[in-house]
C-alpha positions as a Markdown table, in Angstrom:
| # | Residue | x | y | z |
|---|---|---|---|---|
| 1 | Unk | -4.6 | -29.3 | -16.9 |
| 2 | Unk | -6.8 | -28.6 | -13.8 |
| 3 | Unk | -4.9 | -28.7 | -10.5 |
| 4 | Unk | -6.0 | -29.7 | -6.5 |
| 5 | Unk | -5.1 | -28.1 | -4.1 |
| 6 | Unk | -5.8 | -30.2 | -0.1 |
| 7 | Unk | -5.5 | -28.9 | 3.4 |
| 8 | Unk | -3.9 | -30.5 | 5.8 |
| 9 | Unk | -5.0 | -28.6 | 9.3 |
| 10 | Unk | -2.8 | -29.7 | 11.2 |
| 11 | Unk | 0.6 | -28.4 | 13.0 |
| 12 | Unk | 2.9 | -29.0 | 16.2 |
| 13 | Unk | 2.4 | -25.5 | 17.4 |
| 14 | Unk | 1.4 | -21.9 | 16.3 |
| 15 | Unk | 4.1 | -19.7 | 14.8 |
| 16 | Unk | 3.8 | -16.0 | 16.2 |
| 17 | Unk | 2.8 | -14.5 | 12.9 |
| 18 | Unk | 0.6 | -17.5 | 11.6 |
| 19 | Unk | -2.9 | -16.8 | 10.8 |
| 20 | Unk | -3.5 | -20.2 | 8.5 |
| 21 | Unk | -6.1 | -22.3 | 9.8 |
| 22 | Unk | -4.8 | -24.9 | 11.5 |
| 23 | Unk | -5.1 | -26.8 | 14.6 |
| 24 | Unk | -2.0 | -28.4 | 17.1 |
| 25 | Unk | -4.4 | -31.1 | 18.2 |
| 26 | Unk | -4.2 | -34.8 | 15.9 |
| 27 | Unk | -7.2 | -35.8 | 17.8 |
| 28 | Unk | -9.3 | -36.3 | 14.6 |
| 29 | Unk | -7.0 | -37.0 | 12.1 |
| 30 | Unk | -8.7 | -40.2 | 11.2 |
| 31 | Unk | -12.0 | -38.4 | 10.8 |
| 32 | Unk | -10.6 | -35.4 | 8.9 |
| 33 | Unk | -8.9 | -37.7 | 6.4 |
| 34 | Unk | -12.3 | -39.4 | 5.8 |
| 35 | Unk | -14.2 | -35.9 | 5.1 |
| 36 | Unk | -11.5 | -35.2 | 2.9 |
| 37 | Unk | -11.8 | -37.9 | 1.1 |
| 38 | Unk | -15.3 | -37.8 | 0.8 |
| 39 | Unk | -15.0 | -34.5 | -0.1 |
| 40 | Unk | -13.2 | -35.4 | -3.2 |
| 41 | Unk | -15.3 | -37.8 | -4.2 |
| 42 | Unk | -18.6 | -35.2 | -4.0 |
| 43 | Unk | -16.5 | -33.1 | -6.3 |
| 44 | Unk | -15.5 | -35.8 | -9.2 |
| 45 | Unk | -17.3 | -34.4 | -11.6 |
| 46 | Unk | -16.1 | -30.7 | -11.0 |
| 47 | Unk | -12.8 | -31.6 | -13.4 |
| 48 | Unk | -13.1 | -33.1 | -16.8 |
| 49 | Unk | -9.5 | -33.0 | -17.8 |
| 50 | Unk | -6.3 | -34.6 | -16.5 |
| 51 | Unk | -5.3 | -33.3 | -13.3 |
| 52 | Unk | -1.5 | -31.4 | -13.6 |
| 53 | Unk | -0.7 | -30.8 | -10.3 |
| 54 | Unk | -1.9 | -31.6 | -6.6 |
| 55 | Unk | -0.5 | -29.1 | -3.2 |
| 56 | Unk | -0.9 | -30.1 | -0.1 |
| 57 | Unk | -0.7 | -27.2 | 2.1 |
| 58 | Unk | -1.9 | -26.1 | 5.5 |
| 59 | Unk | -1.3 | -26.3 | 8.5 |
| 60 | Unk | 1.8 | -28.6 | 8.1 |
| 61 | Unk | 1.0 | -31.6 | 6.0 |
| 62 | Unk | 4.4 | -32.8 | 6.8 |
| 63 | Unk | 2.3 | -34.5 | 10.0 |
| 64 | Unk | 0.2 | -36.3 | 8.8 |
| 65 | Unk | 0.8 | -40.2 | 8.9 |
| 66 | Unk | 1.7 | -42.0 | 5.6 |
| 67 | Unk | -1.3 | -43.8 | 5.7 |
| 68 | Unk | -3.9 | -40.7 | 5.4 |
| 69 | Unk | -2.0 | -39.9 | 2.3 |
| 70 | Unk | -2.1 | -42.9 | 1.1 |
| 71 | Unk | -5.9 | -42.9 | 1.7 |
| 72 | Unk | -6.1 | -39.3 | -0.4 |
| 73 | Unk | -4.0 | -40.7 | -3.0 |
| 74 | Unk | -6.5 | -43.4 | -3.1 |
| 75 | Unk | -9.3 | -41.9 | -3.8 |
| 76 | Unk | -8.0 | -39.4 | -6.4 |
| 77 | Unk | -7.1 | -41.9 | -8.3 |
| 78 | Unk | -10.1 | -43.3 | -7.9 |
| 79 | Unk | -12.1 | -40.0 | -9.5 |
| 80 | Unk | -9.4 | -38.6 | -11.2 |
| 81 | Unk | -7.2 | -39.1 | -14.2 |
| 82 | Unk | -4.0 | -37.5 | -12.5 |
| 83 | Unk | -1.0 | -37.1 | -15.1 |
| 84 | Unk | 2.3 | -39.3 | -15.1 |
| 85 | Unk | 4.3 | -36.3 | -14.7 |
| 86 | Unk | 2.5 | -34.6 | -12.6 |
| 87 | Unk | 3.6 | -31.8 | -9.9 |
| 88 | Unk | 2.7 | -33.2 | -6.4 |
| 89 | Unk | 3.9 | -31.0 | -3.7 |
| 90 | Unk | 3.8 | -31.4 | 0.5 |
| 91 | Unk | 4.7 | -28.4 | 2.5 |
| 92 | Unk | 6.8 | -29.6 | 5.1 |
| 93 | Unk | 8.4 | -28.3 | 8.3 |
| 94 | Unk | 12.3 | -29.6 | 8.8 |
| 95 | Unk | 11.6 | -31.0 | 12.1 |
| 96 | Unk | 9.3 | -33.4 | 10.4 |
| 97 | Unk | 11.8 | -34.3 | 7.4 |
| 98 | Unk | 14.3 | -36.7 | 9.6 |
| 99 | Unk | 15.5 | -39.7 | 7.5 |
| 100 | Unk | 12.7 | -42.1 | 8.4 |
| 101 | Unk | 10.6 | -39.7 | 7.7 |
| 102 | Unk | 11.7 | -38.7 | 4.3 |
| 103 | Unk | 12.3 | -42.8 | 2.8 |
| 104 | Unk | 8.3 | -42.9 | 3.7 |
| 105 | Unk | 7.5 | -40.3 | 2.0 |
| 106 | Unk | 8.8 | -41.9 | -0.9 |
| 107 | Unk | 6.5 | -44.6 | -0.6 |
| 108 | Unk | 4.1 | -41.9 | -2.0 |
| 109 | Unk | 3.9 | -40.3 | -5.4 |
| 110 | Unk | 5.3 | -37.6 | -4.2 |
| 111 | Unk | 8.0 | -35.2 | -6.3 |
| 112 | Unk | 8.1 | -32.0 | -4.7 |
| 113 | Unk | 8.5 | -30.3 | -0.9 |
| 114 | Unk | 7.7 | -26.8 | -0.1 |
| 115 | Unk | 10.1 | -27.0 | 3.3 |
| 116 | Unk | 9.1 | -23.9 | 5.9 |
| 117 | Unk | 12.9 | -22.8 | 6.8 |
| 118 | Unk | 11.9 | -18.8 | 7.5 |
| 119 | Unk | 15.7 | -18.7 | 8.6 |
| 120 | Unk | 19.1 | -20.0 | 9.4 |
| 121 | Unk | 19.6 | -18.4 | 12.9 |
| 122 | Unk | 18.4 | -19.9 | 15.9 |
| 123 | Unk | 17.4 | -16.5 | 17.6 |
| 124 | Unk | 15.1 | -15.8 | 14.8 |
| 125 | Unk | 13.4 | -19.0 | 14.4 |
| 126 | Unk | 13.0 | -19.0 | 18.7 |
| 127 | Unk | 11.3 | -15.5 | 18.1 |
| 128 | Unk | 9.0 | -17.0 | 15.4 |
| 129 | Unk | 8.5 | -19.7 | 17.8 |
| 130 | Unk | 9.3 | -22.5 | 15.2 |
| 131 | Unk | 9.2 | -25.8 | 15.9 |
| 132 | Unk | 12.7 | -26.9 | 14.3 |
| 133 | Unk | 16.3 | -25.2 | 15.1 |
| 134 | Unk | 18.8 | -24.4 | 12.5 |
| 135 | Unk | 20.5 | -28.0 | 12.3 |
| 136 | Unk | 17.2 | -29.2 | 11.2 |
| 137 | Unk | 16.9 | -27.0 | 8.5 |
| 138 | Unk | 20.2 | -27.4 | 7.1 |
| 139 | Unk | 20.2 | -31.0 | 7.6 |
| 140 | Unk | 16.5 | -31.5 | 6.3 |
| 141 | Unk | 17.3 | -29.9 | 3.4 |
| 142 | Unk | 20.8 | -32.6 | 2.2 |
| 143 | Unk | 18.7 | -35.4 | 3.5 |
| 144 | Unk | 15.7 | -34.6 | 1.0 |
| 145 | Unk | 19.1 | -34.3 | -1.7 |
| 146 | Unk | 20.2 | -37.3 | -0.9 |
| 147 | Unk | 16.9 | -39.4 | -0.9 |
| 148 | Unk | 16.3 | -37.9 | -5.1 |
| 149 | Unk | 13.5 | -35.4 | -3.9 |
| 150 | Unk | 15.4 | -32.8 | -6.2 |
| 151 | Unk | 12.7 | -30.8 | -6.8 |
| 152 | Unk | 12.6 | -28.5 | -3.7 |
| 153 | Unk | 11.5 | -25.3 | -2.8 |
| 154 | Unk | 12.3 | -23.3 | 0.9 |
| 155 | Unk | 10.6 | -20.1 | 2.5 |
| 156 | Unk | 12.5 | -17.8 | 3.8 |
| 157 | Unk | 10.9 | -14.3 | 5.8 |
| 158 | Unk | 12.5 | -10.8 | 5.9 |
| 159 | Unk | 11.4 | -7.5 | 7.2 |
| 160 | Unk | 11.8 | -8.4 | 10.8 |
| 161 | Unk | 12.8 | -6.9 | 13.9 |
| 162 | Unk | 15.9 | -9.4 | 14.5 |
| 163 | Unk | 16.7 | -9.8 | 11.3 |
| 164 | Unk | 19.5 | -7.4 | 10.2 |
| 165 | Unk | 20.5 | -6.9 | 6.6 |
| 166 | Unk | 23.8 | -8.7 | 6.9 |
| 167 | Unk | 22.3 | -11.0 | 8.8 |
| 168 | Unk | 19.7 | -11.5 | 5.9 |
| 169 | Unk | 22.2 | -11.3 | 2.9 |
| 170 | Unk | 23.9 | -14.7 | 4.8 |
| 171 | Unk | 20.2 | -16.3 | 4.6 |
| 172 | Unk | 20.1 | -15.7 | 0.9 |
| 173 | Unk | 24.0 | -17.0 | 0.6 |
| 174 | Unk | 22.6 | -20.4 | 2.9 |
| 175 | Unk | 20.0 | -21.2 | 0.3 |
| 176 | Unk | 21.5 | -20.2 | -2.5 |
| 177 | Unk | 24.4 | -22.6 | -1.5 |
| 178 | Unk | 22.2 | -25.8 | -1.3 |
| 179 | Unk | 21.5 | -24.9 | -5.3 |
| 180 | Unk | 18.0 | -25.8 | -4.6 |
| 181 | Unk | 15.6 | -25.1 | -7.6 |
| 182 | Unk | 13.0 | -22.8 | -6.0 |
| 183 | Unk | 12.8 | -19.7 | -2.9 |
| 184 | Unk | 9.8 | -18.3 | -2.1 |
| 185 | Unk | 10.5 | -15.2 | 0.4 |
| 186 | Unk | 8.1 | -13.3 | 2.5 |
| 187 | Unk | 7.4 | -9.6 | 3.9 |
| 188 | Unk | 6.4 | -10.2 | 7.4 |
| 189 | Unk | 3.4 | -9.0 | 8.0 |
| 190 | Unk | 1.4 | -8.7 | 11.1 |
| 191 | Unk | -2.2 | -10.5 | 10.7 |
| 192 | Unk | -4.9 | -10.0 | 13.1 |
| 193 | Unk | -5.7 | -12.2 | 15.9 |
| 194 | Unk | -1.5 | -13.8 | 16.0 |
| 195 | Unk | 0.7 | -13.5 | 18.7 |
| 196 | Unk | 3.1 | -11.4 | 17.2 |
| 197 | Unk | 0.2 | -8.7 | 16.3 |
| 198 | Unk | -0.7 | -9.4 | 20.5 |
| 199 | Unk | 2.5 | -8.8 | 21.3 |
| 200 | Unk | 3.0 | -5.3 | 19.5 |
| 201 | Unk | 0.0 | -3.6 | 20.1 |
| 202 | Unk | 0.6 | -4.4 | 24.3 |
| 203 | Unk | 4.2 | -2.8 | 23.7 |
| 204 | Unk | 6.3 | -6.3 | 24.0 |
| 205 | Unk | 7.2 | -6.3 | 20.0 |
| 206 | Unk | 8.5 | -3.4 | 17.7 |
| 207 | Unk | 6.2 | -2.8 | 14.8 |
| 208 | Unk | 7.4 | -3.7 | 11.8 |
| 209 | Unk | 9.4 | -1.3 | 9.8 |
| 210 | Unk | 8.1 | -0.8 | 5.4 |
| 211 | Unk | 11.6 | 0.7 | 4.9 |
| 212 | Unk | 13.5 | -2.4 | 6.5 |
| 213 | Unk | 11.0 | -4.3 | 4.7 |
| 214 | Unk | 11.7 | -3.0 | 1.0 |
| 215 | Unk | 15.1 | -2.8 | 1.5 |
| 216 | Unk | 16.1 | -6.4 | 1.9 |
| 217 | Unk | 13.3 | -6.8 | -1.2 |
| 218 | Unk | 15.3 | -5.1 | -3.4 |
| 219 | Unk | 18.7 | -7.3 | -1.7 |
| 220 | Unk | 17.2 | -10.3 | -2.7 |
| 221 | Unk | 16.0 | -9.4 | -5.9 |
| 222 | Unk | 19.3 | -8.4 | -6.5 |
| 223 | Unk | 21.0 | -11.4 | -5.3 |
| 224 | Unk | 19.0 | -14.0 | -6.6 |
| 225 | Unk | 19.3 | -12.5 | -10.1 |
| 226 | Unk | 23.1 | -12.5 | -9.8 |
| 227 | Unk | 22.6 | -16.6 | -8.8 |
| 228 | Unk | 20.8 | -17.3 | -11.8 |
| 229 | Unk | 17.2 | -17.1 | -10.1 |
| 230 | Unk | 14.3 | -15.6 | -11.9 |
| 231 | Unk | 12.6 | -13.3 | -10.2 |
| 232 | Unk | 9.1 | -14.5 | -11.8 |
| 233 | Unk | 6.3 | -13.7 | -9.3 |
| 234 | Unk | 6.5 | -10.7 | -6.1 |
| 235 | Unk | 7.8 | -13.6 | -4.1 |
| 236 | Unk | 8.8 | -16.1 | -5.9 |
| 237 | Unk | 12.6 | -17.2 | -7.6 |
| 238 | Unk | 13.0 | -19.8 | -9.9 |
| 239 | Unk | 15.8 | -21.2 | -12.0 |
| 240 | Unk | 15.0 | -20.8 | -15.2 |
| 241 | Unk | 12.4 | -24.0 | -16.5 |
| 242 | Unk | 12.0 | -24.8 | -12.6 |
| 243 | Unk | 8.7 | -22.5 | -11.9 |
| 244 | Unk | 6.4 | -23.9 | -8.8 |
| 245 | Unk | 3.2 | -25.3 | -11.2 |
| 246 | Unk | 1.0 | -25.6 | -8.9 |
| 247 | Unk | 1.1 | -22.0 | -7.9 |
| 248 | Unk | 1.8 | -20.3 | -11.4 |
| 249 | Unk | -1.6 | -21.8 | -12.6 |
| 250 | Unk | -3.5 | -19.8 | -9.7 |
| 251 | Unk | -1.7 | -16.9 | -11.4 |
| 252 | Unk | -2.8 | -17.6 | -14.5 |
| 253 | Unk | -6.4 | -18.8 | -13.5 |
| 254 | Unk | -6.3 | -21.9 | -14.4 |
| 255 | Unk | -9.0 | -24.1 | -12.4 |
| 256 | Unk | -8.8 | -26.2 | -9.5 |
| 257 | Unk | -10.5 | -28.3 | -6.5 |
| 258 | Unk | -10.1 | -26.4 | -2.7 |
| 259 | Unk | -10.3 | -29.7 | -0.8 |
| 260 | Unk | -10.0 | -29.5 | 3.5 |
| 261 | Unk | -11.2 | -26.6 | 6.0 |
| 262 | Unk | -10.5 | -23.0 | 4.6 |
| 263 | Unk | -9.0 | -24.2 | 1.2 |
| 264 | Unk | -10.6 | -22.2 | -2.0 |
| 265 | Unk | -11.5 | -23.9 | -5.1 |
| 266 | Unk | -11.7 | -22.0 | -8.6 |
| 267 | Unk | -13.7 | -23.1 | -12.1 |
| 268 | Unk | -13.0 | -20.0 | -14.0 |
| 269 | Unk | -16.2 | -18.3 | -13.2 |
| 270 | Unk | -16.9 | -19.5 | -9.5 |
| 271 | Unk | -15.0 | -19.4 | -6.4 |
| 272 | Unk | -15.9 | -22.3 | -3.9 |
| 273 | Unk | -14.9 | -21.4 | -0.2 |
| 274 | Unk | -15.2 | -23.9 | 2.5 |
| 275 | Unk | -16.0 | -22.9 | 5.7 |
| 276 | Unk | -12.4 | -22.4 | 8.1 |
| 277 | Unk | -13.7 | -24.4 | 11.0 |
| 278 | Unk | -12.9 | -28.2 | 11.6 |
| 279 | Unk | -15.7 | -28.9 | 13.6 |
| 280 | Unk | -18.0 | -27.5 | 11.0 |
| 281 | Unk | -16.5 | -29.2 | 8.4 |
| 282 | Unk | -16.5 | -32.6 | 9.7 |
| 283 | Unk | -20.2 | -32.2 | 10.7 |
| 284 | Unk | -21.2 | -31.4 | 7.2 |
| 285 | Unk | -19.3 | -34.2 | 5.5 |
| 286 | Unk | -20.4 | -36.3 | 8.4 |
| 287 | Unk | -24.2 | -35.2 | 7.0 |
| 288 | Unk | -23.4 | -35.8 | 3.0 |
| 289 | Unk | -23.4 | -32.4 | 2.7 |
| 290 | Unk | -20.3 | -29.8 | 1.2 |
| 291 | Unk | -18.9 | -27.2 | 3.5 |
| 292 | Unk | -18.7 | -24.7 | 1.2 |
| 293 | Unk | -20.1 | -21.5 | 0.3 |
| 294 | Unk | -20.0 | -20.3 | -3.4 |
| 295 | Unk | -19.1 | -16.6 | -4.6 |
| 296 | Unk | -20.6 | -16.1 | -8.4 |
| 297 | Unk | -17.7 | -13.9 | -9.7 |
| 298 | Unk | -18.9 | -11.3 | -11.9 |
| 299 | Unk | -17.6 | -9.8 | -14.8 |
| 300 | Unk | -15.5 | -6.7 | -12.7 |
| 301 | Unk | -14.2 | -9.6 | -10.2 |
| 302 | Unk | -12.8 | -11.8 | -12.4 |
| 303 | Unk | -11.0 | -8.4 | -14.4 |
| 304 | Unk | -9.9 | -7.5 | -11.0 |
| 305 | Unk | -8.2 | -10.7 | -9.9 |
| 306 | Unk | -6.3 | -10.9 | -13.6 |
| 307 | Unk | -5.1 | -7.7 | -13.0 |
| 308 | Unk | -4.2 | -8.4 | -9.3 |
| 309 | Unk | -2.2 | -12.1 | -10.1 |
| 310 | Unk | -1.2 | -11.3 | -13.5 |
| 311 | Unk | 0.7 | -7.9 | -12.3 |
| 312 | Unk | 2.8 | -9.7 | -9.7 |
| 313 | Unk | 4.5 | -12.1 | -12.3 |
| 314 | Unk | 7.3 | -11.9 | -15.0 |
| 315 | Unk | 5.0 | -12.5 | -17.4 |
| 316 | Unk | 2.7 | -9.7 | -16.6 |
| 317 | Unk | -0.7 | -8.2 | -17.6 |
| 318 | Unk | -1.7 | -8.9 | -21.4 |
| 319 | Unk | -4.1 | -6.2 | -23.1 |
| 320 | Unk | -5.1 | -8.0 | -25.7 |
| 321 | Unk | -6.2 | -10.9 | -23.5 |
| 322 | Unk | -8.7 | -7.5 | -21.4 |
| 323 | Unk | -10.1 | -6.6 | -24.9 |
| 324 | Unk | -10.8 | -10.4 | -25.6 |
| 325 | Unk | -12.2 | -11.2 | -22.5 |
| 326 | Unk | -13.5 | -8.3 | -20.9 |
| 327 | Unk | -13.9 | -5.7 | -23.8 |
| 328 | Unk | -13.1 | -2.6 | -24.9 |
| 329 | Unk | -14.0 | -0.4 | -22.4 |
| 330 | Unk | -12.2 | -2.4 | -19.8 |
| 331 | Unk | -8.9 | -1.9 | -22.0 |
| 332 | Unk | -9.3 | 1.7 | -22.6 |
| 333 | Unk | -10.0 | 2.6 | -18.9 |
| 334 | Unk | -6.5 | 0.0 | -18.3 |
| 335 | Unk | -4.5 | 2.6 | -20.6 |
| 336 | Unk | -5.7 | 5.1 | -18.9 |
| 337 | Unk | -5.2 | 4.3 | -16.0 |
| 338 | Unk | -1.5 | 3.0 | -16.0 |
| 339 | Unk | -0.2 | 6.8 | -17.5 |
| 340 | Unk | 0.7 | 7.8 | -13.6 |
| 341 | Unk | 2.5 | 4.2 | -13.3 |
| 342 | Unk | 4.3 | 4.6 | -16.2 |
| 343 | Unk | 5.5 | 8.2 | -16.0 |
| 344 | Unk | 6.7 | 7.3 | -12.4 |
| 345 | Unk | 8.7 | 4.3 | -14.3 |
| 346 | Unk | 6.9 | 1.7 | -12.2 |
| 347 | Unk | 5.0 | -0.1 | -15.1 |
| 348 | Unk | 6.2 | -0.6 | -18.4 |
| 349 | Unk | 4.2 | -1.4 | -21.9 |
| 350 | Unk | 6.8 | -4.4 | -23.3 |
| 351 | Unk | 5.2 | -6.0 | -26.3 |
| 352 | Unk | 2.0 | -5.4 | -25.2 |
| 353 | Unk | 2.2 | -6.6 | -21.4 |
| 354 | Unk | 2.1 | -4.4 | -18.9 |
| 355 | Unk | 5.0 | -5.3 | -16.3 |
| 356 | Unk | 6.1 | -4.0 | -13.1 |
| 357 | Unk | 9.8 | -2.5 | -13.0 |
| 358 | Unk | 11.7 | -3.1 | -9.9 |
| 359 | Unk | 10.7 | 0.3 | -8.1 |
| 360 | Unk | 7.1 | -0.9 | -9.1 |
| 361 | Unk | 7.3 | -4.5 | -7.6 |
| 362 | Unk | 7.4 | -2.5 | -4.2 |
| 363 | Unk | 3.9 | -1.2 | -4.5 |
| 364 | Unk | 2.4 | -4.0 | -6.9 |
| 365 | Unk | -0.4 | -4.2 | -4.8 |
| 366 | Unk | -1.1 | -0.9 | -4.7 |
| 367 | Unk | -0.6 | -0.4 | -8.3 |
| 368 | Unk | -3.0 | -3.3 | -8.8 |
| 369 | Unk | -6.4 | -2.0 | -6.5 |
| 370 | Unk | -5.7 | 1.7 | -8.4 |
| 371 | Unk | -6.3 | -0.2 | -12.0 |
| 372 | Unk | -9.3 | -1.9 | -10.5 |
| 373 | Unk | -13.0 | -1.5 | -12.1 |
| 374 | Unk | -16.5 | -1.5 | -10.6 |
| 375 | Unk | -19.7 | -1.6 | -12.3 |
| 376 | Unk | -20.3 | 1.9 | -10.8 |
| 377 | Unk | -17.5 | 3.4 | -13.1 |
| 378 | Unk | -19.4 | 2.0 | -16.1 |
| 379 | Unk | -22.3 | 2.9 | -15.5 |
C-alpha cells in the first residue's frame, strides 16, 4: 500500500539547529490548507491502490487548527481509498498536546503522534530554544496515554555540548519508563544557515564533538536493546511488531504522494520535489498549476538510494534483489566492494543480506556512498 506523506509549514518558533522549512507566521493558514488540498486533488490519479499510511510532518503540524485537518481528511477521502487500519501519524510538539488539545484531536482519524521531546532537562531544551519545558513533555506524554493514543513515538537528540553522558543515560531511562512503543534518536548535527551553526562559527557555541557523538550511540543502542527495543533502522527503536510504517516504507521504496512546500513524493522510478517556498507554492496552486519539479531517477540512482536506505535498517541490503533489479554487474561490483567492510567487521553477509554490525552502524553512511555506482564505472 502506497503511503502520503503532508507538510504542515508551520511552527511557534525556530529551534537553533532546525533547518526544516517552516514558517512561525499562521498568517495564511487558510490559504495553505486550500493549496494543499488542491494539491491532492491534482495528484488523484498518481496512486491506484489503497493508501497504508498518511505523516503529517513539518514544521509542527501539532498547530494547525482542527478544522484544516479536517478539510485534508476531506479531500483524501474524497480521492483516495485510505485503509481501515491505516497508520495516520501528526508530529507534534508537547506544548501543543494540553488536554483540550489532545480530546480534539480525537475528533480526527488520527492513531499515531511523533511528539518532538529532544530532552528532559530544562537547560537543554532552553539551549535548543524549544518551545515547551520539561513538565510539558512529561505531562504530554501520560495525557496522550490516558486519552488511548497508544501508539506513540518521541525524539530524543544526543551529541551535544550540554548534554553529558549520565545526563543522557537518565534521558534514555525517562522514555524508556513511559513504555512507549517507539524512539527515534538523533546525532546533532549542525546544518547551514541555523542558529546554532551562526553561533559556532562567530565563537559563541562549541563545535560539536564525533567522539561524544558515537559514544552515547553505542549507549543507546545498548540500552534500548537491554529494554526490549529493536534497534531496526540507524535511528530508529521499536518494540518488536511496533515499527513506524510510514517511515519503514521510505526504506523499503515503497511509493508515496509529497504533498505541502518542500515535501518529496516517490513512484518507484521518479522523485517529485516541490519547491521549499510558501509564497511560491501558494502562487502556483493559486494558478492550477503543481509546484513541483521532477528528477527522472536513472538506473545508478535508484541502486544508490537501495543501498543508502536499505544499509541503515535491520533488515539490510538483499543481493539477490541487485541481481533482479539492477543486474549482474551491479552485484558483482557490490561483492567487491564490501571485502574492506567486511574484513574490518563492519558488514556482515547473513543469509544473503548484507548488514551493518554495531562498529559499522557508526559509519553507515560512509560505508553506503563507498558501495555507490556511476555510469562512468561501467562504462
Amino acid at each position: 500500500m502506497s503511503g502520503i506523506y503532508i507538510h504542515i509549514p508551520f511552527c511557534k518558533q525556530a529551534c537553533s539547529y532546525c533547518d526544516f522549512h517552516f514558517t512561525t507566521s499562521m498568517k495564511y493558514v487558510d490559504e495553505m490548507t486550500d493549496a494543499i488540498c488542491q494539491e491532492i486533488t491534482k495528484k488523484k490519479n498518481r496512486i491506484t491502490d489503497q493508501v497504508g499510511t498518511i505523516y503529517f510532518g513539518g514544521g509542527t503540524p501539532s498547530v494547525l487548527p482542527n478544522k484544516h485537518f479536517e478539510k485534508i481528511f476531506n479531500t483524501i477521502n474524497r480521492h483516495f481509498s485510505v485503509a481501515q487500519d491505516a497508520e495516520i501519524t501528526i508530529e507534534a510538539n508537547p506544548d501543543d498536546l494540553d488536554a483540550k488539545r489532545i480530546s480534539e484531536m480525537k475528533q480526527l482519524p488520527v492513531n499515531r503522534f511523533s511528539i518532538g521531546i529532544q530532552s528532559f532537562f530544562e537547560e537543554d531544551l532552553i539551549w535548543m530554544n524549544r518551545a515547551h519545558n520539561v513538565n510539558e513533555a512529561e505531562n504530554c506524554i501520560k495525557r496522550s496515554q490516558d486519552a488511548g493514543f497508544e501508539n506513540l513515538s518521541i525524539d530524543l537528540i544526543y551529541g551535544y555540548p550540554l548534554l553529558t553522558d549520565s545526563k543522557w543515560l537518565r534521558n534514555i531511562n525517562q522514555a524508556v519508563s513511559f513504555e512507549i512503543p517507539h524512539i527515534s534518536a538523533y546525532s546533532m548535527t549542525v546544518e547551514p544557515r541555523t542558529a546554532l551553526a551562526s553561533a559556532i562559527k562567530k565563537g559563541k557555541q562549541v563545535p560539536i564533538n564525533d567522539e561524544q557523538s558515537a559514544a552515547q550511540f553505542i549507549s543507546l543502542i545498548e540500552k534500548l536493546a537491554e529494554s526490549g527495543y529493536q534497534h531496526y533502522e540507524i535511528s530508529n527503536f521499536s518494540k518488536p511488531g511496533q515499527h513506524a510504517v510510514h517511515n519503514t516504507n521510505y526504506w523499503r521504496g515503497v511509493p508515496y504522494l509529497g504533498i505541502g512546500p518542500s515535501a518529496h513524493g516517490f513512484d518507484g522510478q521518479t522523485r517529485y520535489l516541490n519547491i521549499a517556498n510558501n509564497a511560491a507554492y501558494l502562487s502556483k496552486l493559486e494558478a492550477g498549476q503543481l509546484a513541483e519539479t521532477i528528477e527522472e531517477l536513472s538506473l545508478y540512482d535508484r541502486f544508490n538510494e537501495y543501498i543508502m536506505t536499505s544499509l541503515r535498517t535491520m533488515w539490510g541490503t538483499e543481493l539477490q534483489k541487485l541481481e533482479l533489479d539492477f543486474g549482474k554487474l551491479f552485484l558483482a561490483d557490490t561483492l567487491k566492494n564490501i571485502q574492506p567492510f567486511i574484513a574490518r567487521n563492519w558488514l556482515i553477509n547473513k543469509d544473503g543480506y548484507l548488514i551493518l554490525t554495531m562498529d559499522g552502524k557508526l559509519f553507515a553512511d560512509y560505508i553506503a556512498s563507498e558501495l555507490f555506482l556511476s555510469e562512468d564505472e561501467h562504462r
